[in-house]
Every structure is written in C-alpha cells, then in structure tokens.
C-alpha positions as CSV (number, residue, x, y, z in Angstrom):
1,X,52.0,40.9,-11.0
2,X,49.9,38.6,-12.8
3,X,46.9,37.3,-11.0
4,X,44.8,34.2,-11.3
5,X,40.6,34.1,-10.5
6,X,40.3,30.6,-8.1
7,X,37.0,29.8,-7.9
8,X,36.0,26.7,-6.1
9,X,34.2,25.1,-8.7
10,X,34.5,20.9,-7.7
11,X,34.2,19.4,-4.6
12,X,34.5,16.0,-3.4
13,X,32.6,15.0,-0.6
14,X,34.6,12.2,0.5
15,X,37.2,13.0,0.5
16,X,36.6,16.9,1.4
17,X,39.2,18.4,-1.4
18,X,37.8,21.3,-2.4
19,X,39.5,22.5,-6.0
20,X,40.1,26.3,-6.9
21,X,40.8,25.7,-10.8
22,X,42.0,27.9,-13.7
23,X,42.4,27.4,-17.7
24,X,45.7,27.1,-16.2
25,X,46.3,25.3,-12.9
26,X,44.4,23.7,-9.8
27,X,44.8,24.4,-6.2
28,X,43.6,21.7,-4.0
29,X,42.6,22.6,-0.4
30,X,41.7,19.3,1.4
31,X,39.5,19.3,4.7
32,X,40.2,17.0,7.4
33,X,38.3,16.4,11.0
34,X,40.2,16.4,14.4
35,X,37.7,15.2,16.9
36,X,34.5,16.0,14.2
37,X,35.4,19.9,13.8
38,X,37.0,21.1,10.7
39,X,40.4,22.1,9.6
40,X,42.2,22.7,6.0
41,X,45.6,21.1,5.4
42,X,47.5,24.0,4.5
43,X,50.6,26.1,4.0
44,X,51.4,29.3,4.1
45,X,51.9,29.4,0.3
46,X,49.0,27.5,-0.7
47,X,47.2,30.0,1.5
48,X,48.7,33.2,0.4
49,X,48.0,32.1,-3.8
50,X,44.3,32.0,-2.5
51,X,44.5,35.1,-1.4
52,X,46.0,36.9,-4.0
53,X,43.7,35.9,-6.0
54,X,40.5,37.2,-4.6
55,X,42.1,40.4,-3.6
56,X,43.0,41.2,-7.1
57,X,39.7,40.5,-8.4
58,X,37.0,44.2,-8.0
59,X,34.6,43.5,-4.9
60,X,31.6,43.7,-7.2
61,X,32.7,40.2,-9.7
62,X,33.3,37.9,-6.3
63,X,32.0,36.5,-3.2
64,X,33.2,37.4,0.1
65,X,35.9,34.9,1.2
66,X,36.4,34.2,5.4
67,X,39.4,32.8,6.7
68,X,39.2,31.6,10.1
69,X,41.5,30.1,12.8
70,X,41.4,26.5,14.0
71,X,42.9,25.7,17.2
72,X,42.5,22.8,20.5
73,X,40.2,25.2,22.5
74,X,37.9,26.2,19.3
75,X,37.9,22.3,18.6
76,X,36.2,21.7,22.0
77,X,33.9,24.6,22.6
78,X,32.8,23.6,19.1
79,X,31.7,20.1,20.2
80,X,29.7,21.7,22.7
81,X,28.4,24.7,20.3
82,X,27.0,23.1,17.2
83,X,26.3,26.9,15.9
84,X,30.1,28.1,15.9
85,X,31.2,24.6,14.4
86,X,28.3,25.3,11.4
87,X,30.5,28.6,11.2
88,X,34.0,27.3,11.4
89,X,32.2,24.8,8.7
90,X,31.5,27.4,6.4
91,X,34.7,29.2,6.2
92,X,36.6,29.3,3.0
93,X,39.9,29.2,4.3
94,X,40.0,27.2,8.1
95,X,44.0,27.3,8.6
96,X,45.6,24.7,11.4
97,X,46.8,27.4,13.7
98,X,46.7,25.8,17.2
99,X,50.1,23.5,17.9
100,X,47.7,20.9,19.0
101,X,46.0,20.6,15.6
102,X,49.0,20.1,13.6
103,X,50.1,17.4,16.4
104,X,46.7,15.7,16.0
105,X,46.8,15.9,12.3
106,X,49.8,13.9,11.8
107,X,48.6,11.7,13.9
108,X,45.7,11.0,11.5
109,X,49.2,9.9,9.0
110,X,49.3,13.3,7.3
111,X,53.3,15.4,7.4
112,X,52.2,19.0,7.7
113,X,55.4,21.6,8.4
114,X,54.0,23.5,10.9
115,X,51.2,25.6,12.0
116,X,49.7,28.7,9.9
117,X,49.4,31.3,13.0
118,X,46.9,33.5,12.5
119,X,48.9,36.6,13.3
120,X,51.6,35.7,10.6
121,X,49.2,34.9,8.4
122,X,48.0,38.3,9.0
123,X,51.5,40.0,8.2
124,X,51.7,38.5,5.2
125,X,48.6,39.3,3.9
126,X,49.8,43.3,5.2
127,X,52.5,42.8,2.6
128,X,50.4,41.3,0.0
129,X,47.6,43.8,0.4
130,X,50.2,46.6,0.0
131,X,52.2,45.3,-3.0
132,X,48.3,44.4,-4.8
133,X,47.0,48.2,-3.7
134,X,43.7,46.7,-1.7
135,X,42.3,48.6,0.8
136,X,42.3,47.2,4.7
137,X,39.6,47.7,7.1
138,X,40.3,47.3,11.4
139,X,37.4,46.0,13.5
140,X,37.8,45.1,17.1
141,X,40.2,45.8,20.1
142,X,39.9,48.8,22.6
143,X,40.1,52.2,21.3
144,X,43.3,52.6,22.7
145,X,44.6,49.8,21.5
146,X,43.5,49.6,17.9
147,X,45.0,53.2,17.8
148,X,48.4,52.4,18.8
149,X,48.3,49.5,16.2
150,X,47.8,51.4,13.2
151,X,50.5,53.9,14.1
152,X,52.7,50.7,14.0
153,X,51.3,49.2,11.0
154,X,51.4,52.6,9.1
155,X,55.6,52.6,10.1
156,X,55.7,48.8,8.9
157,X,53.7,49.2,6.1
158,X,53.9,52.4,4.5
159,X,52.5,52.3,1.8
160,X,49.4,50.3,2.7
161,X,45.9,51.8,2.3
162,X,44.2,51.6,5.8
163,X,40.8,52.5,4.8
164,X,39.6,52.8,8.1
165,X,39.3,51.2,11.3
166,X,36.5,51.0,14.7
167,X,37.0,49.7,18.0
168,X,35.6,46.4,18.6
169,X,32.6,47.8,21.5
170,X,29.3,48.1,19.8
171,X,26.1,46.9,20.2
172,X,24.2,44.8,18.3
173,X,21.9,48.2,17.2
174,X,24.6,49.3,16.1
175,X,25.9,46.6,13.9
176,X,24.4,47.3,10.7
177,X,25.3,51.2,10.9
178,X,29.2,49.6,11.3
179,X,28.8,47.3,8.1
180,X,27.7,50.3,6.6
181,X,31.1,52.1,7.3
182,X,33.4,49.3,6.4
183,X,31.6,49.1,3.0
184,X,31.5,52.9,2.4
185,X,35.3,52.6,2.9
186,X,35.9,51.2,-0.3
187,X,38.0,48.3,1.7
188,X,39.3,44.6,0.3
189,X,40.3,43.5,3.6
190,X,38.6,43.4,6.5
191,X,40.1,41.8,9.7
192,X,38.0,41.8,13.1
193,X,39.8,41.2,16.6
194,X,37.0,40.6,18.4
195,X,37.8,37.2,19.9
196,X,36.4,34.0,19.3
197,X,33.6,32.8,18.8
198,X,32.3,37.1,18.7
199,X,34.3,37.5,15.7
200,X,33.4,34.4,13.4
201,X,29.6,35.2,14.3
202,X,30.0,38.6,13.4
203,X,31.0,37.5,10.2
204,X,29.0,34.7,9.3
205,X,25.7,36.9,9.9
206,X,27.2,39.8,7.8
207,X,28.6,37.6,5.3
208,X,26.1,38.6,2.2
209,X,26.0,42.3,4.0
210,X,29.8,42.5,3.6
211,X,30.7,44.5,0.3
212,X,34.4,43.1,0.8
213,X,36.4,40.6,-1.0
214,X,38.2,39.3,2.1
215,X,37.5,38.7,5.8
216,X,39.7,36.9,8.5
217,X,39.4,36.6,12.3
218,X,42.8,38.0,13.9
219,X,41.6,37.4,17.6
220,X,44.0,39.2,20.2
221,X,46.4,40.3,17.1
222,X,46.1,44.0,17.5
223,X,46.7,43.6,21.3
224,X,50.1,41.9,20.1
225,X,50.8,44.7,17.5
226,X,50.2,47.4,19.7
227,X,52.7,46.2,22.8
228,X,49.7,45.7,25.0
229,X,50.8,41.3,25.1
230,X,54.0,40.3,24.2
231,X,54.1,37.5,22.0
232,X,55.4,34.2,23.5
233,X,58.8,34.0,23.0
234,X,60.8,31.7,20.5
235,X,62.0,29.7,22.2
236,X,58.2,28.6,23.7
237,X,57.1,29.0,20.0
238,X,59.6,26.6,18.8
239,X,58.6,23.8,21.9
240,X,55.3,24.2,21.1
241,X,54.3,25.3,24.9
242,X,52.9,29.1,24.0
243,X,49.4,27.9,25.8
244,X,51.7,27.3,28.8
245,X,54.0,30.8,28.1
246,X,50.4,32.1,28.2
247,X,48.9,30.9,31.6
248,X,52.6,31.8,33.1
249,X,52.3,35.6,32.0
250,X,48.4,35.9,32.3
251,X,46.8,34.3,35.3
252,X,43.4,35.0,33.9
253,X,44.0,32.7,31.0
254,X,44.3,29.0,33.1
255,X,40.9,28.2,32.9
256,X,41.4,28.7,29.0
257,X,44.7,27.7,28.7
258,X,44.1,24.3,30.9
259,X,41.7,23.1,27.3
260,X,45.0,22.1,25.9
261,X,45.7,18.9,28.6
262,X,41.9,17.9,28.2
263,X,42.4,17.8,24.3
264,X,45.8,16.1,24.4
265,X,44.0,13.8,26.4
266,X,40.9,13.1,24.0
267,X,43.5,12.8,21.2
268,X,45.7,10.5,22.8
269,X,43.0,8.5,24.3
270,X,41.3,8.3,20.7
271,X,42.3,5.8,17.9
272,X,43.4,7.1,14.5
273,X,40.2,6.8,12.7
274,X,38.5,8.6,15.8
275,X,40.8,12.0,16.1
C-alpha cells in the first residue's frame, strides 16, 4: 500500500485548521473550543489517513505523534486543571469521543456524524498496524488484566506484532527504566491505559524520550478487551446514554458519571459564541 508523509507544515491561527500537505494532496484538521478546551473535527477516515501515514514512515525520520481523547468530564476537569488542558492542547490528534462533545459541537453550527470512540479508534488502528507491519507496545491496566487482553488481541489479530507490553503500576523511579523498554522494543505504537489525566501526562513528559512514531491514550480499553467491563450496550450506545449505562452497572462511577448533567447544563445555559 502506498503511503503518504503528512506533515503539518501551515497553520492558521484563526481559524485553528491545521494542514498535513503533500506534493499530492492536503488534509485539513480544524480545531474548535467547547467551553475553552480543545477538540478536532474529525472522522474516522480523516483520522485513520493520519495515521497511516506516520506509521509507515521509520521512527528515526519523524516526530512522535499523540492522539488523545476529548470528552464532557475531561472538558471540565480541564477548566479547573490548566496543566492537563496545556496537554490536551498539544496533542496532535484530539478526536471528539464523549457524546456530549459532538452534541455541543453542532450546536456551535458544525454537522459532525458521530463520535470517534477511543476504543474503536483503537481497533482500527490494530488492523492498520497489522496490514502496515508496525510494532505495538501495551502500557497500563492490572497485570491480570493486560494479560488476558493480549491473549484476545493475539486471536483477533493474528498476525500483529505485539512488541511488548507492562502493567500500568510503576513508580515515578521507575519511569525512565519503562521508556527504556518500550523503546528497546523496536515498537511504532504505543497505547497506555492508565486513565486520564495519568496517561496524557505520562506522555506529554516522555514525549521527546519516546523513540515511537505513535502514542494514544486508550483509558479503561484493556479492561473492556479483556471481559473485566462490558461495554455499554447498543442500544445505550445508539441513545447516547452510555454515562448513564455506566453509573447503572458501576456505583462507583456517579460522582464521575453525574459531570455529564453539570456540562449539559453549562452548554445549554451558554450562547453559541460561548460553548
């Protein structure tokens, strides 16, 4: 498969399009605010064509991209937590996965389909990573847990290179000797399921450490692969209520899970030029 090198070489602060351009063709990402706190307007597609790109290119002729997730409860603790909104800032890919954003977004006038979930996000990249050959890398979950989802990754994606993988309980001594390992793996991908805001830090403060073409937060994913959660069904998916599916399953997660009301409020309560 042919591949194409996007680099982001023009930017345009007002209107916060960043361009990826070719001899060829340009891929415009725009950023938008919800409530001050960043988001790109994107698709699957527009997403995965990113993505290819930089994982076809050897780790030694490119930066290290991040991709991070964008949802109601990150928007909020962010406008509390100037440090993790510099972060989310600073992200090369920012995808709208939260229900909440997408809602808020139109209401700004824009017509995006539908969210980009991290977790499908992260199957398709499995895919691409295995047709393209690139190494993966696992950071984050219990031991148990991350165990049990590479036995079912390995069955879904069989001929994926898993380069390695560590369970997400370190400490901060041991930090650099774990950088250490992922590069040493040879890896293109890395993806950390350590939880928000843990895992974006992790990887804004290892970002020029990183000897990896590509790193994305997955949050509880591997807890999903492995059986440990069940996903919310379609049906909740479909009505936009998997917050609520959430809090109904897991108790622990109301206090979490009650951020959605208190940012469908401040959206609803805001005028357009203020989401």
């Amino acid at each position: 498969m042919g591949t194409t090198d996007y680099n982001q070489n023009e930017f345009n602060n007002q209107t916060g399009e960043r361009i990826y351009s070719t001899e060829y063709e340009k891929l415009i990402v725009k950023r938008e605010q919800v409530l001050g706190q960043p988001v790109d307007l994107l698709t699957y597609d527009k997403a995965l064509s990113l993505t290819q790109s930089w994982l076809s290119n050897p780790v030694e002729t490119c930066e290290t991209k991040f991709i991070f997730a964008q949802n109601p409860e990150k928007v909020l603790r962010s406008m509390d937590e100037p440090e993790l909104s510099s972060v989310l800032e600073e992200a090369d890919l920012l995808i709208p996965d939260g229900s909440g954003v997408v809602w808020a977004l139109n209401r700004k006038g824009y017509d995006l389909p539908g969210r980009v979930t991290g977790i499908d996000l992260m199957h398709r990249l499995l895919a691409q990573a295995e047709e393209l050959g690139a190494g993966v890398y696992f950071l984050g979950g219990k031991e148990t847990v991350i165990n049990k989802a590479i036995k079912k990754m390995n069955k879904e994606f069989p001929g994926l290179q898993i380069k390695g993988f560590h369970h997400g309980y370190f400490s901060q001594q041991e930090e650099d000797k774990i950088v250490k390992t992922i590069n040493q793996s040879d890896a293109s991908l890395l993806f950390v399921a350590m939880g928000s805001p843990k895992q974006e830090l992790f990887l804004a403060r290892n970002r020029d450490k990183l000897a990896i073409n590509l790193g994305m937060g997955i949050g509880g994913s591997l807890d999903v692969i492995a059986g440990e959660v069940n996903r919310a069904p379609e049906i909740f998916q479909k009505l936009k209520l998997e917050w609520f599916y959430r809090i109904v399953t897991d108790p622990k997660r109301i206090s979490r899970g009650m951020q959605i009301p208190r940012f469908i409020g401040k959206i609803i309560f805001s005028s357009k030029e203020e989401i």
